[in-house]
SETORGU-257629 format. One record per residue: residue number from 1; residue in three letters; x, y, z of N, C-alpha, C in turn. Coordinates in pm, 1 decimal, m for minus. Layout:
% residues N
+-----+------+----------+----------+----------+----------+----------+----------+----------+----------+----------+
! pos ! code !   n_east !  n_north !     n_up !  ca_east ! ca_north !    ca_up !   c_east !  c_north !     c_up !
+-----+------+----------+----------+----------+----------+----------+----------+----------+----------+----------+
! NUM !  ALA !        X !        Y !        Z !        X !        Y !        Z !        X !        Y !        Z !
...
+-----+------+----------+----------+----------+----------+----------+----------+----------+----------+----------+
//
This chain:
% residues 162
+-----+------+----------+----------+----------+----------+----------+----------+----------+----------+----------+
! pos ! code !   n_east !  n_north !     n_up !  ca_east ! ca_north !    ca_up !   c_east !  c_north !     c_up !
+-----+------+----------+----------+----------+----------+----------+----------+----------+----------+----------+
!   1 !  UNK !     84.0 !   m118.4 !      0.0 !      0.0 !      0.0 !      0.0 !     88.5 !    124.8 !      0.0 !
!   2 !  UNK !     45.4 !    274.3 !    m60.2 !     87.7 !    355.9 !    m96.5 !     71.0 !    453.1 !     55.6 !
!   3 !  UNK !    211.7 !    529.6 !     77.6 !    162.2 !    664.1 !    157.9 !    m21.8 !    672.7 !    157.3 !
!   4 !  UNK !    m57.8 !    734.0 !      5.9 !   m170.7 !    777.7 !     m1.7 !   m316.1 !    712.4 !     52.0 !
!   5 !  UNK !   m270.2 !    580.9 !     14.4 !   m379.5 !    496.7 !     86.1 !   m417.3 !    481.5 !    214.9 !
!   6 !  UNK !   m265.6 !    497.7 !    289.1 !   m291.4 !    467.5 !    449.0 !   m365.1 !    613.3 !    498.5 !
!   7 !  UNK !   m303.7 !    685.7 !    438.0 !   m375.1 !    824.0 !    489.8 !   m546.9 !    851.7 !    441.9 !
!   8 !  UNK !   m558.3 !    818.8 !    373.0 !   m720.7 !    772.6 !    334.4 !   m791.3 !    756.2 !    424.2 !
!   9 !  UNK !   m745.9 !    585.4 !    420.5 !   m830.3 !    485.1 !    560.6 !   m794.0 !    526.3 !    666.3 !
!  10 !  UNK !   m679.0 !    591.8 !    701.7 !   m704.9 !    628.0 !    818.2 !   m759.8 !    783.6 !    845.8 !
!  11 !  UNK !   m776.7 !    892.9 !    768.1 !   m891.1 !    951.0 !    778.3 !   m990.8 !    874.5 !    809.1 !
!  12 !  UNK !  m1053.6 !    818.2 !    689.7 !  m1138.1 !    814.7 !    695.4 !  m1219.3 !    723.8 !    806.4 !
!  13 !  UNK !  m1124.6 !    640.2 !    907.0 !  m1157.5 !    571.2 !   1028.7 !  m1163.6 !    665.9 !   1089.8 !
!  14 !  UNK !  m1086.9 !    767.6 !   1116.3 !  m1058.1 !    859.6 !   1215.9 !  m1217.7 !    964.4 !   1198.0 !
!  15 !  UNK !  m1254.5 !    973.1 !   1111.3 !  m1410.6 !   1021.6 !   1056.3 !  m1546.9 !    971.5 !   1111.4 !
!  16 !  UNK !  m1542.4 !    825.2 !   1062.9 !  m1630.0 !    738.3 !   1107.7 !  m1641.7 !    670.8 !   1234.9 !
!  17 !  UNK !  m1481.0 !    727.7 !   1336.6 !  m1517.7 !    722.7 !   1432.0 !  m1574.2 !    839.3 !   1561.9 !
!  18 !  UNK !  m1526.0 !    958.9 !   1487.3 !  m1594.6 !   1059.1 !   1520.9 !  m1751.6 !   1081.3 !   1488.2 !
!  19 !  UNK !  m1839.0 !   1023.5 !   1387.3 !  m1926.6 !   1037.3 !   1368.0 !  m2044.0 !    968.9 !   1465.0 !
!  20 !  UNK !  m1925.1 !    823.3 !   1482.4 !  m2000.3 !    692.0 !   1549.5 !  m2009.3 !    788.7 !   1735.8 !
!  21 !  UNK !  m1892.6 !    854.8 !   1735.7 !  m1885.4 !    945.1 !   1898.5 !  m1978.7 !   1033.0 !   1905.9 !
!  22 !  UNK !  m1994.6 !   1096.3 !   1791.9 !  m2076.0 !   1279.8 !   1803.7 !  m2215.1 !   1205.4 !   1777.5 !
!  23 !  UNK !  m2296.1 !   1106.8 !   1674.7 !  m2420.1 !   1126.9 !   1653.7 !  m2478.7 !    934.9 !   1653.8 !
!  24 !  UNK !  m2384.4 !    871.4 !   1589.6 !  m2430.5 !    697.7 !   1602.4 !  m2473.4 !    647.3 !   1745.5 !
!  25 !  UNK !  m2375.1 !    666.6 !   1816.0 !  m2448.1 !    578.8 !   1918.3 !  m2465.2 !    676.3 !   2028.8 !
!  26 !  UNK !  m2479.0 !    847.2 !   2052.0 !  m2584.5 !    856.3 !   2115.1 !  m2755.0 !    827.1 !   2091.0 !
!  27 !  UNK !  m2769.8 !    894.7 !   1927.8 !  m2883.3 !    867.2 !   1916.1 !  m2928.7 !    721.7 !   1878.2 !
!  28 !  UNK !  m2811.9 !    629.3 !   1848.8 !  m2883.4 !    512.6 !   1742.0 !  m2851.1 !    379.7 !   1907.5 !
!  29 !  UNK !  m2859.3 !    406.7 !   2031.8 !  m2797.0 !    307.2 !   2107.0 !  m2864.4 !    337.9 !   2238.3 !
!  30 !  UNK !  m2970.7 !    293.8 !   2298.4 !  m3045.4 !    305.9 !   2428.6 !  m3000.8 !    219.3 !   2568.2 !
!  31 !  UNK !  m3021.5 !    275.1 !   2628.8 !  m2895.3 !    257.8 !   2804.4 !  m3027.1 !    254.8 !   2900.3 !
!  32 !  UNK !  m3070.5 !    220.1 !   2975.1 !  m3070.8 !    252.3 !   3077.9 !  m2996.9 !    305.4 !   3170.8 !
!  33 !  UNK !  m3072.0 !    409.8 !   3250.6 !  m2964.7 !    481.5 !   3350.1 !  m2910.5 !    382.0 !   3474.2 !
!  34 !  UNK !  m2967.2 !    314.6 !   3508.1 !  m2951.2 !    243.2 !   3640.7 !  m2839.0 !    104.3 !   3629.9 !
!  35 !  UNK !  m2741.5 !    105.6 !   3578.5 !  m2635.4 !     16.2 !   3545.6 !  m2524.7 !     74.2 !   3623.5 !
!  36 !  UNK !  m2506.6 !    m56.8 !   3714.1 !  m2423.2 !    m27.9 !   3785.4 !  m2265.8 !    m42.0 !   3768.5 !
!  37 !  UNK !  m2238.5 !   m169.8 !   3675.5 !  m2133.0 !   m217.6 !   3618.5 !  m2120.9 !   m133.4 !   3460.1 !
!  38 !  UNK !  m2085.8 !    m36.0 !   3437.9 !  m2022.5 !     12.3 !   3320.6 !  m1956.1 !    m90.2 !   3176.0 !
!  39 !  UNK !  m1894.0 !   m181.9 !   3233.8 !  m1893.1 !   m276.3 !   3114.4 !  m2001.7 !   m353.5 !   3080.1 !
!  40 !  UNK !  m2088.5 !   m341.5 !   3115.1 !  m2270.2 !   m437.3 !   3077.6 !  m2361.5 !   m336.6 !   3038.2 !
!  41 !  UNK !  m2291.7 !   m228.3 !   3040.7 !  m2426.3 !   m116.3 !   2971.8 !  m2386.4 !   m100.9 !   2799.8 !
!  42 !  UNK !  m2483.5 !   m132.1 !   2752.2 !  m2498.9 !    m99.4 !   2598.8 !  m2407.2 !     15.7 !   2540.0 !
!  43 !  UNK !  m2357.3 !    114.9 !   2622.0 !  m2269.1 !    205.6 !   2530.6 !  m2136.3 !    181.8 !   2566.1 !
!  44 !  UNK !  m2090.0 !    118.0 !   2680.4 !  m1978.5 !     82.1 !   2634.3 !  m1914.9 !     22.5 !   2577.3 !
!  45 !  UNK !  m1919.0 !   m108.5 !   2500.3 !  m1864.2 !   m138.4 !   2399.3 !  m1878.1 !    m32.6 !   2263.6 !
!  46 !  UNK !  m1988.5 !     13.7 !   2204.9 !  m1971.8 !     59.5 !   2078.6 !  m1894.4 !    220.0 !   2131.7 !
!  47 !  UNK !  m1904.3 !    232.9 !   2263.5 !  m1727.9 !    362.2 !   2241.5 !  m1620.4 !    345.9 !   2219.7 !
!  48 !  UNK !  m1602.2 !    197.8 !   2289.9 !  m1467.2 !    140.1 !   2325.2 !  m1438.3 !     98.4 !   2172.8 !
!  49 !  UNK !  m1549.5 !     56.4 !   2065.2 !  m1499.7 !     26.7 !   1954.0 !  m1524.9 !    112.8 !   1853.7 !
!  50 !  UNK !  m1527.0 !    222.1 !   1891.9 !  m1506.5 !    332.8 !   1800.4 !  m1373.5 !    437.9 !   1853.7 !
!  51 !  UNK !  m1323.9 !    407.7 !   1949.4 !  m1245.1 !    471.0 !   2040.8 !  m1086.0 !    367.2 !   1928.1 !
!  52 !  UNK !  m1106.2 !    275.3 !   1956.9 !   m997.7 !    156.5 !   1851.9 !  m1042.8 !    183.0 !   1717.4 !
!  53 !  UNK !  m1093.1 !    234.5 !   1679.9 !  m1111.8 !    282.1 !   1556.9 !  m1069.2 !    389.4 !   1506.8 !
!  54 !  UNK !  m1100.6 !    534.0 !   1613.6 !   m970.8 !    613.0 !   1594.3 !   m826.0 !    602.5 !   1633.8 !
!  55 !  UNK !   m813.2 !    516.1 !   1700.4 !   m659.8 !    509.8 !   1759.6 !   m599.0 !    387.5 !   1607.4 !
!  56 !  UNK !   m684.7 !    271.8 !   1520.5 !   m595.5 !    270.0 !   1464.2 !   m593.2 !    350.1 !   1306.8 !
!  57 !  UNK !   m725.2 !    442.2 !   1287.7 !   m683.3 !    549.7 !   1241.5 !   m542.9 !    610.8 !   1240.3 !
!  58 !  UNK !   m537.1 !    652.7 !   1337.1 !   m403.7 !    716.0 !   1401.9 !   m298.6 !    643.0 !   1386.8 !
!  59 !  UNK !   m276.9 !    532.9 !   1419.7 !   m159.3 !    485.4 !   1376.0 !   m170.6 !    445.0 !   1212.8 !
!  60 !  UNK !   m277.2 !    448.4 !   1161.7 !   m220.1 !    465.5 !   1005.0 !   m161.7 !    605.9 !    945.2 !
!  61 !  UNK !   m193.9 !    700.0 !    997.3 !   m172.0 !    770.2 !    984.6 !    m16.7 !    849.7 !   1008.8 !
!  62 !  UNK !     27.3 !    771.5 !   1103.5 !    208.6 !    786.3 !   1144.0 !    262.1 !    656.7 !   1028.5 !
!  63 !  UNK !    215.8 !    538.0 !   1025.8 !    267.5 !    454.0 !    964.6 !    279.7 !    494.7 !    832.5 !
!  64 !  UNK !    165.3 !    597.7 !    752.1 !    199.3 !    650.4 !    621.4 !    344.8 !    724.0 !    609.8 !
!  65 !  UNK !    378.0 !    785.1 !    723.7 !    488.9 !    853.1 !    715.8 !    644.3 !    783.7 !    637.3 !
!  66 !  UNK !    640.5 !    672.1 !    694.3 !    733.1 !    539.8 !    613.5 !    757.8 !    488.0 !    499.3 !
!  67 !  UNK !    602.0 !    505.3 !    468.0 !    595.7 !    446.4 !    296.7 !    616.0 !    546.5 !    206.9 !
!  68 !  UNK !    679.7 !    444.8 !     81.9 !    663.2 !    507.1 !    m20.6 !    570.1 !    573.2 !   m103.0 !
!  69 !  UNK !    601.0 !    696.2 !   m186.5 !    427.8 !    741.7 !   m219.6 !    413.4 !    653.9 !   m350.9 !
!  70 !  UNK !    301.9 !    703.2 !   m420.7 !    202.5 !    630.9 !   m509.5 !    331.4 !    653.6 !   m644.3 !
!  71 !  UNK !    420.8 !    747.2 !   m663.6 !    501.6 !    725.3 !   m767.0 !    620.6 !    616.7 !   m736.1 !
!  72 !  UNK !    674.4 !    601.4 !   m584.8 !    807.9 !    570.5 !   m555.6 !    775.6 !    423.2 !   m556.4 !
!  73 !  UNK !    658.8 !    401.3 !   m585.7 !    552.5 !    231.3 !   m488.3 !    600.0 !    157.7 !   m645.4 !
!  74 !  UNK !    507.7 !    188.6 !   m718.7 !    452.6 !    120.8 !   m831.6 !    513.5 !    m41.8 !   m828.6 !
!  75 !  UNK !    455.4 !    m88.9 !   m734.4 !    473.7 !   m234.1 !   m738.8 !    406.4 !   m332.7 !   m821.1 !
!  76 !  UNK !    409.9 !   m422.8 !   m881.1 !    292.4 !   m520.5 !   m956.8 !    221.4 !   m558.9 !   m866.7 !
!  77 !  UNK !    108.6 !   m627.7 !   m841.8 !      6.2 !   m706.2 !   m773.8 !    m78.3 !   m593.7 !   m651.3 !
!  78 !  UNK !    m59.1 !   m477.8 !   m679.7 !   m138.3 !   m371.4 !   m609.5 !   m247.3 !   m339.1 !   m606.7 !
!  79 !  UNK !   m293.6 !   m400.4 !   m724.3 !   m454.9 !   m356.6 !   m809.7 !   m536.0 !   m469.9 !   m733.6 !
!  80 !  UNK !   m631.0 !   m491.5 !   m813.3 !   m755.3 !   m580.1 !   m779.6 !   m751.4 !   m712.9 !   m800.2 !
!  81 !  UNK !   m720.6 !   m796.4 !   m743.3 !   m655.6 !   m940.3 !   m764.2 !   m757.6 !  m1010.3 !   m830.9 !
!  82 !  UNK !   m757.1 !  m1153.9 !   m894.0 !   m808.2 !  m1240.1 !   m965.0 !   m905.9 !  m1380.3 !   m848.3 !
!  83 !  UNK !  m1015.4 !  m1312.4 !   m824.9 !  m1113.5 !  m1439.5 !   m797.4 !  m1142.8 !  m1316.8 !   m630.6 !
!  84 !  UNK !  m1104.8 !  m1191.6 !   m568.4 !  m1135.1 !  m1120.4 !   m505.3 !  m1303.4 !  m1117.2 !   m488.3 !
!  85 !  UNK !  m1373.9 !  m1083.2 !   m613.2 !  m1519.7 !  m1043.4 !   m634.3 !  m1574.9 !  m1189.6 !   m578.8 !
!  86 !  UNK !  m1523.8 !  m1271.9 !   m617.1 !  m1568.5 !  m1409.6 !   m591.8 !  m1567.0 !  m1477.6 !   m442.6 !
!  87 !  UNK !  m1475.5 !  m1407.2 !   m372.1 !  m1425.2 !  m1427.8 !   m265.5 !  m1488.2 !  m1349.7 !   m130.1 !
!  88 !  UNK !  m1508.4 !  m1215.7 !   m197.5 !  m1640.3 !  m1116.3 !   m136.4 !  m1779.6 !  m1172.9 !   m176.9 !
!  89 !  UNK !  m1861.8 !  m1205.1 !   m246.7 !  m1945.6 !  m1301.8 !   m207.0 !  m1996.4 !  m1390.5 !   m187.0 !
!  90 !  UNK !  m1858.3 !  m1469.0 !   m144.8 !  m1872.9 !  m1588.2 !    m26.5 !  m1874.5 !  m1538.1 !     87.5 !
!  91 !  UNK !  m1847.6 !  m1431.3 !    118.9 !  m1796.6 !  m1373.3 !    224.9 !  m1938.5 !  m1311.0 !    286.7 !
!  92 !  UNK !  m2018.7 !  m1252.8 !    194.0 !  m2193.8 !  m1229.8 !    205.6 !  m2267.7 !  m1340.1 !    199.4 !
!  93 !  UNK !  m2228.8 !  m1420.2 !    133.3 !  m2316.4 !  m1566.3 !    142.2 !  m2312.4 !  m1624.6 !    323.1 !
!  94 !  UNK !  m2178.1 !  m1622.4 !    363.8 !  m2158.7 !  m1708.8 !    457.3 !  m2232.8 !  m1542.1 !    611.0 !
!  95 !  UNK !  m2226.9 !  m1460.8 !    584.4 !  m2319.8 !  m1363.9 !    665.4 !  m2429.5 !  m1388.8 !    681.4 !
!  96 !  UNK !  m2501.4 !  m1342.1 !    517.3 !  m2646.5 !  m1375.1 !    514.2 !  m2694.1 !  m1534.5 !    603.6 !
!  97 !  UNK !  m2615.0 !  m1650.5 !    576.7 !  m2642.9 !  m1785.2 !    596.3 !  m2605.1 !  m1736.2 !    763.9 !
!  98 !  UNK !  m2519.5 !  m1718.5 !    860.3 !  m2560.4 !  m1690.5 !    970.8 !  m2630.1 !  m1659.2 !   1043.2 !
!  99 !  UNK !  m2678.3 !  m1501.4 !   1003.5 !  m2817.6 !  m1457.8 !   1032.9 !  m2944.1 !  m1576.0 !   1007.7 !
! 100 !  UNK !  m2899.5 !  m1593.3 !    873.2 !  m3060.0 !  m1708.2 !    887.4 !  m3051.9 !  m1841.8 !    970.7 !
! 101 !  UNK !  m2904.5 !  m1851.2 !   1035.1 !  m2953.8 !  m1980.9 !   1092.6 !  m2915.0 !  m1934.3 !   1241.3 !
! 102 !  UNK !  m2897.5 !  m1877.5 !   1263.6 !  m2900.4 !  m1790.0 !   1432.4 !  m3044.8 !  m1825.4 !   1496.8 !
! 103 !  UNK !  m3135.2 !  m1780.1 !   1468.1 !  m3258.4 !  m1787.7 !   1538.1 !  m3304.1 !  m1965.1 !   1498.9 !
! 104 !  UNK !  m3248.9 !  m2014.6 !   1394.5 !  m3298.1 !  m2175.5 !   1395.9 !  m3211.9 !  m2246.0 !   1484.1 !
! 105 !  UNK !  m3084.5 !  m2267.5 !   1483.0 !  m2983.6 !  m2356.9 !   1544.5 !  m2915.1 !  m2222.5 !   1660.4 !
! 106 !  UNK !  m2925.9 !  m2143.5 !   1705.4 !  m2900.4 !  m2092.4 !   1786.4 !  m2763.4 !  m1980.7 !   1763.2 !
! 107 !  UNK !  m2719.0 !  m1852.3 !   1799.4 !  m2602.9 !  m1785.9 !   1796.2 !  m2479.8 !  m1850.4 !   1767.2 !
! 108 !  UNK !  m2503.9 !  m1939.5 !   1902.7 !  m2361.3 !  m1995.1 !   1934.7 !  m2304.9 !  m2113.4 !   1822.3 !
! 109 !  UNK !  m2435.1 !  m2199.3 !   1777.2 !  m2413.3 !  m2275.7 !   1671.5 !  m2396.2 !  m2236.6 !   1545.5 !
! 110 !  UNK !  m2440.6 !  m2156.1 !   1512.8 !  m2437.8 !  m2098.1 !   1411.4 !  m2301.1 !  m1974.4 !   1363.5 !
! 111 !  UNK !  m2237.9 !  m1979.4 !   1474.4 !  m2120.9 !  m1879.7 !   1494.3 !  m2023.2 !  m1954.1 !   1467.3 !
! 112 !  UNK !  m1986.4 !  m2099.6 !   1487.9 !  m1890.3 !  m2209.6 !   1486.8 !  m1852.7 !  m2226.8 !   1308.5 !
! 113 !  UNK !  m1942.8 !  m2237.8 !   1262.8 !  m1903.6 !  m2268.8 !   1111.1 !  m1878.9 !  m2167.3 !   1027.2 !
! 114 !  UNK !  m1952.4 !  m2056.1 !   1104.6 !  m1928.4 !  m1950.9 !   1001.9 !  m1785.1 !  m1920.6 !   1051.2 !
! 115 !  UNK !  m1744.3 !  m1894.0 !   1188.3 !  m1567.6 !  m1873.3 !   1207.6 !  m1457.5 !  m1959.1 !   1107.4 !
! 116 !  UNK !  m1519.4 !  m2074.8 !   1162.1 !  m1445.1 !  m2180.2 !   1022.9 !  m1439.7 !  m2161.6 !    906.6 !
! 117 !  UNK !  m1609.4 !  m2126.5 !    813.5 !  m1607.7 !  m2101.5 !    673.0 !  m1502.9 !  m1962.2 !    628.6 !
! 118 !  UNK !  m1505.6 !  m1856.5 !    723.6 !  m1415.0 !  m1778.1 !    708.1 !  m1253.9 !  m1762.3 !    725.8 !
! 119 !  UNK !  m1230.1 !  m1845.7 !    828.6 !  m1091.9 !  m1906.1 !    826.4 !  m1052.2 !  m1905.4 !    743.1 !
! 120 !  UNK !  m1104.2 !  m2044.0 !    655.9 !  m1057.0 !  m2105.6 !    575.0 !  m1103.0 !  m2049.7 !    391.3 !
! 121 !  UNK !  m1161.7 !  m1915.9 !    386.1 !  m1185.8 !  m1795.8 !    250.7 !  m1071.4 !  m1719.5 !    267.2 !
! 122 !  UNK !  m1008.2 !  m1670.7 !    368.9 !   m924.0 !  m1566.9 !    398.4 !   m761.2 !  m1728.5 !    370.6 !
! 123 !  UNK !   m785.9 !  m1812.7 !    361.3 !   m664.0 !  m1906.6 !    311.4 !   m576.5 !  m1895.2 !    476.0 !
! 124 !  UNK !   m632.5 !  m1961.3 !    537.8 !   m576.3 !  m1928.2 !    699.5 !   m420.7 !  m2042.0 !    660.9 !
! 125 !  UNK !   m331.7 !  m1980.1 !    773.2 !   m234.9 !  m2111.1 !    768.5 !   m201.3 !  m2176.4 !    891.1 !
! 126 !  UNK !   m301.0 !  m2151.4 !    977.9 !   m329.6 !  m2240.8 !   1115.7 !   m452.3 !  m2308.7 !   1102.0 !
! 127 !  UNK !   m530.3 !  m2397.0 !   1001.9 !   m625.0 !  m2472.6 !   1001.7 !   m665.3 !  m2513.5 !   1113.4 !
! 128 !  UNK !   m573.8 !  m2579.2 !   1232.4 !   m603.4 !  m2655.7 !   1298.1 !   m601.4 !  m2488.5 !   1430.0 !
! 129 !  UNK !   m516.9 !  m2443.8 !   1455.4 !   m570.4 !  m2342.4 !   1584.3 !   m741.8 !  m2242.2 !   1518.1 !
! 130 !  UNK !   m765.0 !  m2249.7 !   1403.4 !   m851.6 !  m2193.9 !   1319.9 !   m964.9 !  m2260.5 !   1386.7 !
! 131 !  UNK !  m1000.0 !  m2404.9 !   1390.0 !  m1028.3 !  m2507.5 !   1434.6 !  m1084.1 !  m2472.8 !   1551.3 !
! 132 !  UNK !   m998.0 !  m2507.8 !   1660.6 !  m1023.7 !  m2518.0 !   1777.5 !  m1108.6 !  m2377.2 !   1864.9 !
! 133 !  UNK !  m1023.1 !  m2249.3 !   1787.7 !  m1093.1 !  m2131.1 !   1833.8 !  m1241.9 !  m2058.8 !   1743.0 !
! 134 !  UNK !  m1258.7 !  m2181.2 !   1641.3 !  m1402.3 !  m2183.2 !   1572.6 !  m1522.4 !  m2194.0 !   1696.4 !
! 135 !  UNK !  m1463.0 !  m2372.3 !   1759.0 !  m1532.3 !  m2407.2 !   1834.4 !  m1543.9 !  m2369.1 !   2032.1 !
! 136 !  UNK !  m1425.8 !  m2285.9 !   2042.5 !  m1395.3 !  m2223.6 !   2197.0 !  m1412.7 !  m2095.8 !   2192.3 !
! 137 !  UNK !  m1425.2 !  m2046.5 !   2098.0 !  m1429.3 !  m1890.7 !   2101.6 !  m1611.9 !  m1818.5 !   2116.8 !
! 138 !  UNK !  m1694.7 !  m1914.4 !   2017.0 !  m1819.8 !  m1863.0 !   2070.2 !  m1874.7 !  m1934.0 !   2164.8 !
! 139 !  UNK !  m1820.7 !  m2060.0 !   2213.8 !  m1901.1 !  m2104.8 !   2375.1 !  m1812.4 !  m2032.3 !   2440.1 !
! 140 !  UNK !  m1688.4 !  m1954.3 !   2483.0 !  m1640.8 !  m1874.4 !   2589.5 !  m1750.1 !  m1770.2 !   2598.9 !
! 141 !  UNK !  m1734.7 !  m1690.8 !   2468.6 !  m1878.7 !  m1596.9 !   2472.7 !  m2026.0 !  m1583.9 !   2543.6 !
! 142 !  UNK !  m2042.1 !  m1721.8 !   2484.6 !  m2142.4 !  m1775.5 !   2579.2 !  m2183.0 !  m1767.9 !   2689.1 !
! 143 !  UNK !  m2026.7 !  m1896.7 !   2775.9 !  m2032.9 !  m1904.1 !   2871.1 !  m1996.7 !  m1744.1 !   2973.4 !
! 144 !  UNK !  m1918.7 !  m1630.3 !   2864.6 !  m1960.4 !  m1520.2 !   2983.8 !  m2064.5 !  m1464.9 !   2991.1 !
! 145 !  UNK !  m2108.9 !  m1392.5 !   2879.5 !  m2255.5 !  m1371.5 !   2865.3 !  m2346.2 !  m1390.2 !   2932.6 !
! 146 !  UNK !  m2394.3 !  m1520.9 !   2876.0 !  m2515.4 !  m1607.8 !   2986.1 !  m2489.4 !  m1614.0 !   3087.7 !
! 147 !  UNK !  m2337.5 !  m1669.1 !   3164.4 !  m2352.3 !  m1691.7 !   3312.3 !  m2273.7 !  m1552.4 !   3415.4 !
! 148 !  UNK !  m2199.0 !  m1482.0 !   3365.1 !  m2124.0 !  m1378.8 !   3410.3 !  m2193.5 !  m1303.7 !   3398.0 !
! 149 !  UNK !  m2264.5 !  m1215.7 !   3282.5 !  m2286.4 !  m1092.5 !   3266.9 !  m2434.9 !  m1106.1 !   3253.1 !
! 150 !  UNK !  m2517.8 !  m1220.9 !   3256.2 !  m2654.7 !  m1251.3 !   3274.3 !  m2720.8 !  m1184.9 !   3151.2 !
! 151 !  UNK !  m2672.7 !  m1214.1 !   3027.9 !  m2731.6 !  m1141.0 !   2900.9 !  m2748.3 !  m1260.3 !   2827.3 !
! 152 !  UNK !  m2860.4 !  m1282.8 !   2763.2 !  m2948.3 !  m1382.7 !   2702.8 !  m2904.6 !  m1403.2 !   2550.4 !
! 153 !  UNK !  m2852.2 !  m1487.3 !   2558.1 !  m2830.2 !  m1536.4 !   2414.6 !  m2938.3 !  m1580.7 !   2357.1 !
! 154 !  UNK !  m2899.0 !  m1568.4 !   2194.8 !  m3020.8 !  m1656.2 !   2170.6 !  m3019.6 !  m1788.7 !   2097.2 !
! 155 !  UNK !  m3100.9 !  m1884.4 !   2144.6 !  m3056.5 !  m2036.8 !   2160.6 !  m3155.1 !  m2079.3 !   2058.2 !
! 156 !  UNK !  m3117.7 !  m2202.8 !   2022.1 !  m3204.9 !  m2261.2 !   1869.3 !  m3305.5 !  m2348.3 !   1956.2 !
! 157 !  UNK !  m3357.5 !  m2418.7 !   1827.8 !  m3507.8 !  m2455.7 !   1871.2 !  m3455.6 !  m2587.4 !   1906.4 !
! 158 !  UNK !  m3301.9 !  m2656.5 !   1816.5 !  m3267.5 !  m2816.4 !   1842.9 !  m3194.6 !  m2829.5 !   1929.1 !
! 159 !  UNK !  m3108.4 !  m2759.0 !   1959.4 !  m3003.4 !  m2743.0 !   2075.5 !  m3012.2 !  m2647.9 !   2175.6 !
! 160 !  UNK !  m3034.6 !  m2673.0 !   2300.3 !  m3024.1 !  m2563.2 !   2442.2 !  m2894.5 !  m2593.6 !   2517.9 !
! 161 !  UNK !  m2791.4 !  m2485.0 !   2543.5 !  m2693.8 !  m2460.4 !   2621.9 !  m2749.4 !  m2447.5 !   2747.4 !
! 162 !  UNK !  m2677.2 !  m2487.0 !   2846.4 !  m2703.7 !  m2463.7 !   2986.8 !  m2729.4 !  m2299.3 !   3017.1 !
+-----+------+----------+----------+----------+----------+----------+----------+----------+----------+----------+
//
């Protein structure tokens, strides 16, 4: 990537996370006042992840400083690669197919294959840790969620988690 590019995206993170601060999730994100624990209220995560959104804004933005610009670059394979388009909608296929099977087979089940199906689109080269944190990563979730933070997942009609 070119100087020019990093400075782009990282505007333009640095934008969209100011927007997500000044107008998204006051108006688009409802709280109750009476939360006593700050990490279980609805606005803190989407600050905290708009907050990492400008910070790595920001570091694209120093990291442009390093690169070469768009004349000094001119590398081959910079452009739009071969089977990309194809690769982006698998990438919507395997979304859309989550959502629709979330409310049948449950979040958590339905979160397992899609981690995997994506693993393995993005050409992972840990198959097997790919693997294991397919299947540990959304029952940890789970298990804090549901039993730590007492927030209701939502469970399928064939399978019930404790």
């Amino acid at each position: 990537m070119t100087r020019t590019t990093h400075r782009q995206i990282g505007i333009a993170a640095i934008l969209f996370a100011a927007f997500l601060t000044l107008a998204g999730i006051p108006y688009g994100v409802t709280a109750p006042d009476n939360i006593r624990n700050i990490v279980l209220s609805p606005l803190f995560w989407p600050y905290a992840l708009a907050g990492l959104l400008a910070l790595g804004g920001a570091g694209l933005l120093l990291a442009s400083r390093g690169l070469p610009s768009a004349a000094e670059a001119e590398a081959p394979g910079t452009g739009w690669r071969p089977g990309a388009g194809l690769r982006l909608a698998i990438a919507a296929v395997i979304m859309v197919l989550l959502v629709a099977f979330a409310e049948t087979v449950g979040l958590v089940w339905a979160a397992m294959p899609a981690f995997l199906a994506f693993a393995f689109l993005v050409r992972t080269r840990h198959p097997v840790a790919a693997t294991i944190a397919a299947i540990a990563a959304p029952l940890a979730l789970y298990a804090f969620f549901a039993h730590v933070a007492g927030v209701a997942i939502p469970q399928g009609i064939f399978v019930r988690l404790p």
